[in-house]
Backbone bond lengths (Angstrom), bond angles and torsions (degrees), N, CA, C in turn:
res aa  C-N    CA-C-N  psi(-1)  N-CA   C-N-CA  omega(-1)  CA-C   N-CA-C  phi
1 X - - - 1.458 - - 1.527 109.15 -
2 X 1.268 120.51 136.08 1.298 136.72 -174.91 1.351 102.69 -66.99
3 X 1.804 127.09 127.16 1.522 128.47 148.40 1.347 122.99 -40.00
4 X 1.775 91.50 122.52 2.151 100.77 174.14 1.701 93.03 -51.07
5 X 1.366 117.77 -57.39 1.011 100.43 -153.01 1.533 127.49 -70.35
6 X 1.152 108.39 -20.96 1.587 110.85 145.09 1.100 117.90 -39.85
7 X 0.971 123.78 -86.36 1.859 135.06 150.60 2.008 95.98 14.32
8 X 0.977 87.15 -87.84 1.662 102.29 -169.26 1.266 127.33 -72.23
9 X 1.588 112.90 28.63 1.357 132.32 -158.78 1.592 87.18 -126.10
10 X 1.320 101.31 -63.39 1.681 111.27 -174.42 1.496 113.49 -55.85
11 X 1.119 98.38 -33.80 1.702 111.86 -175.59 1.489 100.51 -70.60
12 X 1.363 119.25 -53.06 1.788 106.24 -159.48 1.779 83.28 -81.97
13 X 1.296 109.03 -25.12 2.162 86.43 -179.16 1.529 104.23 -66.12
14 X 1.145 98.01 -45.81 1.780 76.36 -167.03 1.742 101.39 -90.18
15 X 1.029 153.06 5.30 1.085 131.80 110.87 1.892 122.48 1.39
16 X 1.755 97.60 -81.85 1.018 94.96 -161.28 1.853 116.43 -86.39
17 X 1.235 107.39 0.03 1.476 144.62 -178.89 1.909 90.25 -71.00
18 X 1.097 117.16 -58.35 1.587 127.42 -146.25 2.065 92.49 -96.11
19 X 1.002 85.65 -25.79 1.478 82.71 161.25 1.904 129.93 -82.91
20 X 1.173 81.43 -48.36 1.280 99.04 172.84 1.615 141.51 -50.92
21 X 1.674 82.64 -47.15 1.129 110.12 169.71 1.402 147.41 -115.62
22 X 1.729 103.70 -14.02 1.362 126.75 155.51 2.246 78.96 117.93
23 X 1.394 109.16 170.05 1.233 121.71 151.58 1.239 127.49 -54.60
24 X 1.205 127.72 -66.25 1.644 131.63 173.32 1.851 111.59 -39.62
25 X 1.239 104.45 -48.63 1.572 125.81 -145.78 1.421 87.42 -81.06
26 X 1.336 136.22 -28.61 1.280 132.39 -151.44 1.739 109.52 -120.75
27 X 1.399 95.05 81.40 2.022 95.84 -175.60 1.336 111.45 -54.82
28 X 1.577 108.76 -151.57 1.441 123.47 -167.83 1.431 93.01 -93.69
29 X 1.336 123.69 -62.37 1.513 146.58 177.67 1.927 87.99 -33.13
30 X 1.461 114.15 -85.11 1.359 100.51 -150.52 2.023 101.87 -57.20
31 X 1.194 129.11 -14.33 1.367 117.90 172.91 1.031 130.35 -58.94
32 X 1.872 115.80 -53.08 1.137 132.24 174.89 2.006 119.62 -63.80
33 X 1.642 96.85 -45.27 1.410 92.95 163.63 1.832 106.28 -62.99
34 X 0.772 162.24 -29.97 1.473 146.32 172.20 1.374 114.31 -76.08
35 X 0.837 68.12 -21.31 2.503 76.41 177.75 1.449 110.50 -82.26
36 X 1.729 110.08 -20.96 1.093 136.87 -163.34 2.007 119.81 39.94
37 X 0.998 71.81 66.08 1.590 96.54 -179.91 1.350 124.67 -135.01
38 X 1.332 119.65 147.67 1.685 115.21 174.97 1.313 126.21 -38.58
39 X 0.838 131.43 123.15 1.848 116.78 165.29 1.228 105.21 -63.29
40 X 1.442 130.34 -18.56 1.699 110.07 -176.93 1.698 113.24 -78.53
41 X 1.662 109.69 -7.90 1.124 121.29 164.07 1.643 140.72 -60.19
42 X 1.561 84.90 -42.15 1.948 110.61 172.74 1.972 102.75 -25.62
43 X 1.693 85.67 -59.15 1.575 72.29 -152.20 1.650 109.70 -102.04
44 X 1.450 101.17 67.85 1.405 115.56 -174.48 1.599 85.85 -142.49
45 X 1.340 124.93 12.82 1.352 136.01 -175.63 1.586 109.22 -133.50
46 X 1.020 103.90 -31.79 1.829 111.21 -156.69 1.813 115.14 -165.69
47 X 1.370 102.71 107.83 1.198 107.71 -173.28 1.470 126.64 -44.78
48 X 1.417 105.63 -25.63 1.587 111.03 178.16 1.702 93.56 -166.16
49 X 1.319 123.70 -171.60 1.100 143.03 -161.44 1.801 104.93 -103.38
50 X 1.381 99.69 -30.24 1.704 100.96 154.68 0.930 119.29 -38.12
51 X 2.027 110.01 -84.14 1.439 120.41 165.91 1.408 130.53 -32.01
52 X 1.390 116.21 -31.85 1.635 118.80 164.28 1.882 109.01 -62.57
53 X 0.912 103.77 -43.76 1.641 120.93 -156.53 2.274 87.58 -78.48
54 X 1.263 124.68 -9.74 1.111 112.78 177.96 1.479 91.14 -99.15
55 X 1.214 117.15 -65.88 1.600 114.71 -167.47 1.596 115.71 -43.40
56 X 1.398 115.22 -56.95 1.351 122.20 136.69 1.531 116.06 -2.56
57 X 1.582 126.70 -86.20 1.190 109.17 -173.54 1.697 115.98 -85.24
58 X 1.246 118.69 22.62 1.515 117.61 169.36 1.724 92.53 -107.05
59 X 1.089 145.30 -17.39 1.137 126.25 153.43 1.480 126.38 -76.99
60 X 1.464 110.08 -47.94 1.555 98.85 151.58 1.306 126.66 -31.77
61 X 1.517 124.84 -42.51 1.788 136.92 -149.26 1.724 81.08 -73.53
62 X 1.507 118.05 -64.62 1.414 124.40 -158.24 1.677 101.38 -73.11
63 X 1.191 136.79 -8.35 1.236 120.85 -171.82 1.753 99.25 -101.38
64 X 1.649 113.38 23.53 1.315 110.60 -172.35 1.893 104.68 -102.53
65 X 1.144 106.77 -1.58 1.406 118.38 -170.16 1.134 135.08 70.94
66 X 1.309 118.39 32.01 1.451 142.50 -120.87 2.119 83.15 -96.88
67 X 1.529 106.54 -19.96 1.797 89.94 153.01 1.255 133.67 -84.19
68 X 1.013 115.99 -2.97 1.273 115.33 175.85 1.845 105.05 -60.29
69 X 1.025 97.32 -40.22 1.819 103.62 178.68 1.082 88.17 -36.34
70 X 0.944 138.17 -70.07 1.729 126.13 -133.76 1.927 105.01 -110.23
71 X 1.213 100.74 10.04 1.759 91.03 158.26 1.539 130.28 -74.62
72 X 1.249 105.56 84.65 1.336 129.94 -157.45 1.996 101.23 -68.37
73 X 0.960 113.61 18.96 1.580 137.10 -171.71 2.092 92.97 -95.91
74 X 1.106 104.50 -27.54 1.739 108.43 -168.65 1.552 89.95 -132.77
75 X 1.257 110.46 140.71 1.270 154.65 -133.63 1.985 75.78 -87.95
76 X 1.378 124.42 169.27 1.772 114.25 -177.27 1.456 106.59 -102.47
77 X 1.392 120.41 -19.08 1.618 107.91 162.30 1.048 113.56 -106.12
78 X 1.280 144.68 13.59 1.466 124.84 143.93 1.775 113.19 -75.15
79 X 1.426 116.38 -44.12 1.203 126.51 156.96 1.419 116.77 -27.00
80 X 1.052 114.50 -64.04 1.194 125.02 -168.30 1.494 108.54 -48.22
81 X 1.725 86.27 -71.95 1.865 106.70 173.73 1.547 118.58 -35.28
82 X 1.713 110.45 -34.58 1.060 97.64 -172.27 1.531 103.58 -88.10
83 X 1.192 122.88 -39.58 1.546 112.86 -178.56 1.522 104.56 -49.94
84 X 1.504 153.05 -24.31 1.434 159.76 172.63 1.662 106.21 -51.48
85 X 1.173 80.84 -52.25 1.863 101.25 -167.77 1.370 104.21 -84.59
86 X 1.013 134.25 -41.22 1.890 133.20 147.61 1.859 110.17 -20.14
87 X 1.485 84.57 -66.94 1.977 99.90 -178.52 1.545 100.99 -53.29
88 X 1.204 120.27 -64.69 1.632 137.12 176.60 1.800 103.00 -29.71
89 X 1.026 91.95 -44.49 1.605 70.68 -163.48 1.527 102.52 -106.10
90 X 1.065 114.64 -21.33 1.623 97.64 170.60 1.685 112.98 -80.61
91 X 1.650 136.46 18.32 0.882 144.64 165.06 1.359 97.45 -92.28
92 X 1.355 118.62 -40.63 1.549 137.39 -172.25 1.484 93.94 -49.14
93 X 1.340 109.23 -79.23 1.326 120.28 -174.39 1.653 128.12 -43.75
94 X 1.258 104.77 -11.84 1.183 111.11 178.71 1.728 113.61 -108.05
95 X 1.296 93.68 38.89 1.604 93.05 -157.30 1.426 133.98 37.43
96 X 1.085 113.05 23.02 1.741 110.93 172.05 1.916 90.90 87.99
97 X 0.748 155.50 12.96 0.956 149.39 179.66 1.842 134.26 -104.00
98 X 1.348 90.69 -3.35 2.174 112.52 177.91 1.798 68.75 -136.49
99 X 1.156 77.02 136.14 1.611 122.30 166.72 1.587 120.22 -111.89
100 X 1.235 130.58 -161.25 1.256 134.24 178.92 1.887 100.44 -103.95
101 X 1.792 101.10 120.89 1.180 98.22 -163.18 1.995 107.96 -63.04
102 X 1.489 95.08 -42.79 1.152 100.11 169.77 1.543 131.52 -17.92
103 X 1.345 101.32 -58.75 1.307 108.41 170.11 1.383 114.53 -89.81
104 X 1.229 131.27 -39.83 1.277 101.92 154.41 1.556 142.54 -42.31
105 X 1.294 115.31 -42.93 1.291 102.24 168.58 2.031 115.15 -75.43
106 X 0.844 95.69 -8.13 1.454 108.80 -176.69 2.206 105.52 -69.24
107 X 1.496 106.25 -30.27 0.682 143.61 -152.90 1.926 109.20 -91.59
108 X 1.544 87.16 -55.48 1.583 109.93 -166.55 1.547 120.20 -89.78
109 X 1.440 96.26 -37.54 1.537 99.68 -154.57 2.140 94.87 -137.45
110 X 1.101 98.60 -54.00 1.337 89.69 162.75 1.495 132.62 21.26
111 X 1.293 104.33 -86.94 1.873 120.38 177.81 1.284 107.98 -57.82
112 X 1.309 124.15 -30.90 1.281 148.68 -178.10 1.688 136.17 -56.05
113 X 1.203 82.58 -30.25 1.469 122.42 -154.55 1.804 132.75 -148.07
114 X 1.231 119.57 66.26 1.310 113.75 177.06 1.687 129.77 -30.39
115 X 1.034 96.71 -32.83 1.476 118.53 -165.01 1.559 107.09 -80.08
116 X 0.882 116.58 -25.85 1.317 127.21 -171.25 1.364 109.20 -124.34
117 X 1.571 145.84 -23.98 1.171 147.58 120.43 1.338 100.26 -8.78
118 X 1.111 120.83 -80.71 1.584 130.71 -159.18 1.824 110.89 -58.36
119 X 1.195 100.66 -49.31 1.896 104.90 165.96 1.454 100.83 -59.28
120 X 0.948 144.44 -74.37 1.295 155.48 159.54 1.799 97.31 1.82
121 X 1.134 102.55 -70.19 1.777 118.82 -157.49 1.352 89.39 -76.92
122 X 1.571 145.68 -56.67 1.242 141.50 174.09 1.304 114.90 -52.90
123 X 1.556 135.87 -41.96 1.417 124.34 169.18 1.316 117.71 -67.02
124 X 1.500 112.93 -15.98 1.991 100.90 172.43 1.216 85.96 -98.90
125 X 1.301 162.50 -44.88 1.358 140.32 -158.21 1.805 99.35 -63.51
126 X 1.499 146.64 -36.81 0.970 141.76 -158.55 1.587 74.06 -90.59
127 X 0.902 170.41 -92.97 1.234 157.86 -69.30 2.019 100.76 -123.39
128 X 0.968 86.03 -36.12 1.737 94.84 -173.03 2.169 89.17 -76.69
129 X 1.284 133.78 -48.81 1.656 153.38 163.13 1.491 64.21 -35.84
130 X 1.250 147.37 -139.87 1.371 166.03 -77.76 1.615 102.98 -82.03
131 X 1.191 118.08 -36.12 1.526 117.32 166.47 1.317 135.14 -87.09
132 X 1.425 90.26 -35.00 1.947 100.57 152.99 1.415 114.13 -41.66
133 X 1.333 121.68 -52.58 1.188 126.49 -165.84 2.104 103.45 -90.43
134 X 0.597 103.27 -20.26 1.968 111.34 157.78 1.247 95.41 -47.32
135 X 1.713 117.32 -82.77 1.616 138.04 -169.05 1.271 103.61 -52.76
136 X 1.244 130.07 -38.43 1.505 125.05 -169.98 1.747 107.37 -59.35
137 X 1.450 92.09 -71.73 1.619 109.48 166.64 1.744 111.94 -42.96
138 X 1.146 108.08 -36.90 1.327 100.99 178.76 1.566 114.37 -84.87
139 X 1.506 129.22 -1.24 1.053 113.08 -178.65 1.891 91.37 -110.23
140 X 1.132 109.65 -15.77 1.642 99.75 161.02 1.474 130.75 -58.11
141 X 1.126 96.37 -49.27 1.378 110.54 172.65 1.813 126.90 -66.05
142 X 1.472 102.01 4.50 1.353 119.06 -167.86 1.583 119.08 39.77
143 X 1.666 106.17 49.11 1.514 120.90 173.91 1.499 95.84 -81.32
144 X 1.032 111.15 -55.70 1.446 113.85 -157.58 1.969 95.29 -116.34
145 X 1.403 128.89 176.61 1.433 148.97 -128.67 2.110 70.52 -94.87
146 X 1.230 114.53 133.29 1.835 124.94 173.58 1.579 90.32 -65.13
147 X 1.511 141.41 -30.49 1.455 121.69 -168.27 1.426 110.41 -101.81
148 X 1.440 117.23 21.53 1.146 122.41 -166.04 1.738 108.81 -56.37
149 X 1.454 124.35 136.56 1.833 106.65 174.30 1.753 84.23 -82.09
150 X 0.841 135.54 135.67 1.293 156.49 173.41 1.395 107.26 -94.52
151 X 0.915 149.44 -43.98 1.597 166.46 86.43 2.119 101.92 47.66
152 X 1.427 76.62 -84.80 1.468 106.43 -170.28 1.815 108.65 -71.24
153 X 1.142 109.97 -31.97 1.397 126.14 159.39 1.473 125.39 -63.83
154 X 0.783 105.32 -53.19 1.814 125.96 153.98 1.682 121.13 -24.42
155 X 1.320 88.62 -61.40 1.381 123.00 -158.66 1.956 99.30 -74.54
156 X 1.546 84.81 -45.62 1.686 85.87 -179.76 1.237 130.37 -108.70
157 X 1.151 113.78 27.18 1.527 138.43 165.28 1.664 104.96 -119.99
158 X 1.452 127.36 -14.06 1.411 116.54 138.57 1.651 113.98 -69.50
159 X 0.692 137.66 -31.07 1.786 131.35 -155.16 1.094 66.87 -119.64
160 X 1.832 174.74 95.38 1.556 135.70 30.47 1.834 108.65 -58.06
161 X 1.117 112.03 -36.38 1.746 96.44 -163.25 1.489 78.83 -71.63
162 X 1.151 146.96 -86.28 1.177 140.16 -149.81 1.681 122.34 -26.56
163 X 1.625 92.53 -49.47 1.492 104.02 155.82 1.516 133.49 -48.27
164 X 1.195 118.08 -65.53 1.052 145.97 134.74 2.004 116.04 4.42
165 X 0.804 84.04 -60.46 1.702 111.91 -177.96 1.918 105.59 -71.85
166 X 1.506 92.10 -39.17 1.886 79.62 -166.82 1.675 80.30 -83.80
167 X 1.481 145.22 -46.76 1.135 119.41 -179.37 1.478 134.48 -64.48
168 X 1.312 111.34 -15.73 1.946 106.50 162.26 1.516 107.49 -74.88
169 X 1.377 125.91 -22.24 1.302 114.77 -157.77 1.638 82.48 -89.60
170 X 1.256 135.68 -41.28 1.598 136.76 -170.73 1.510 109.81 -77.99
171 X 1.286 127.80 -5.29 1.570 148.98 -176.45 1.355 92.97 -100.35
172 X 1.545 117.36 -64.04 1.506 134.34 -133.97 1.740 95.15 34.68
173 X 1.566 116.13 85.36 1.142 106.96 145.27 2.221 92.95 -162.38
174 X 0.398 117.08 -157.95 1.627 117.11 -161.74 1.873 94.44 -129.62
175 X 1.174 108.13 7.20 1.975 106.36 146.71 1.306 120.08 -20.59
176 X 1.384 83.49 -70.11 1.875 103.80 -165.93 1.558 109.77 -38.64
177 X 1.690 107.23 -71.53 0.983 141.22 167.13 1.811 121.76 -17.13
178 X 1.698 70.09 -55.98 1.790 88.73 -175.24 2.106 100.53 -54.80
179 X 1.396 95.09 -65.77 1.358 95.96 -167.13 1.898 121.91 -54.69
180 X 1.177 91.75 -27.55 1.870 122.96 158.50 1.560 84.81 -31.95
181 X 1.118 123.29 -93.99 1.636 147.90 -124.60 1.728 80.61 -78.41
182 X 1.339 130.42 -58.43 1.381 135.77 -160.20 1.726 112.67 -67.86
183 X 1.268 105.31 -32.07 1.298 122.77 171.32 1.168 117.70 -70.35
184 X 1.325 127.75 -82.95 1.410 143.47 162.38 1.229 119.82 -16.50
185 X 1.639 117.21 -59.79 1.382 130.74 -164.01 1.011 109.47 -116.92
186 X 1.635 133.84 -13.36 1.257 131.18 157.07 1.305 132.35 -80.46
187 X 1.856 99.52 -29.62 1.369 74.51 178.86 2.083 95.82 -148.17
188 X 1.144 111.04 -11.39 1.883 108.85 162.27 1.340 79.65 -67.53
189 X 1.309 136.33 -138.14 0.979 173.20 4.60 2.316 90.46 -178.58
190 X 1.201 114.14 -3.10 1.739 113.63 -176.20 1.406 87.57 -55.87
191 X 1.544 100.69 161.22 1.382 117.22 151.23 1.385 123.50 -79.43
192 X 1.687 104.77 131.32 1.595 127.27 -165.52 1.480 100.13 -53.91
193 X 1.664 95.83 149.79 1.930 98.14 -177.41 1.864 72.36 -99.67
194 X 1.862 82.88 168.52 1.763 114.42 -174.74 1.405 73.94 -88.26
């Protein structure tokens, strides 16, 4: 039986491999050399580099904090805001240069690839579920407008950060971001006048 920890070697390299370097750009060879492991090993782990590239983005999906959504302990647009500003700055930290893999592979390989299309489409569908339900709560709570589509709101305050994201990384400066935060929370998402 094959070592977890092998297992979990390959995963955070190409993790940080697939970021780094995009999907295409990043073979089997450069994974395993960063994992520092055999390549004749890979596929005693992972049927192909697809299958890496899904597990890959379901560990990406969960390392997004995607509970924090629902700590119903913080109010749903500060919550919210703060899970934004979480993303913000660990893009920050990387100098603008790792993006959201999600969309990157969404981006790269996608059309390409059923298999990964579909991880792709399942990590924003859980993620877009997690803010719906922010907006929901937030339109209960009369934070945000009671007829809000929350849904449709959801949907397009994911596809701005995403947006958002290819212009700080093409800026490298937190512009994008900025207008992200001013838009969203200043003025979609303000609290309704009586």
């Amino acid at each position: 039986m094959a070592r977890q920890s092998m297992r979990e070697e390959l995963v955070e390299a190409a993790l940080a491999q697939f970021h780094a370097r995009g999907y295409n750009a990043a073979g089997v060879k450069d994974i395993t050399d960063a994992a520092g492991t055999p390549k004749g090993s890979f596929y005693n782990h992972f049927a192909s580099k697809e299958a890496l590239g899904v597990v890959a983005l379901e560990r990406y999906g969960a390392g997004r904090r995607l509970q924090d959504l629902t700590d119903e302990s913080v109010a749903p647009l500060p919550r919210l805001r703060a899970h934004f500003e979480f993303l913000r700055d660990e893009i920050a930290a990387y100098g603008y240069t790792h993006g959201c893999l999600l969309g990157n592979f969404g981006l790269e390989i996608a059309d390409h690839s059923e298999t990964i299309r579909a991880a792709v489409r399942e990590g924003l569908d859980q993620w877009h579920a997690k803010i719906t339900d922010v907006l929901a709560e937030a339109a209960r709570d009369g934070a945000v407008a009671a007829d809000l589509d929350t849904a449709k709101t959801a949907r397009f305050v994911l596809n701005a950060w995403e947006g958002a994201i290819v212009g700080a990384r093409s800026d490298r400066t937190s512009e994008s971001f900025d207008a992200f935060f001013d838009i969203v929370f200043g003025t979609l998402l303000a609290r309704p006048r009586p």
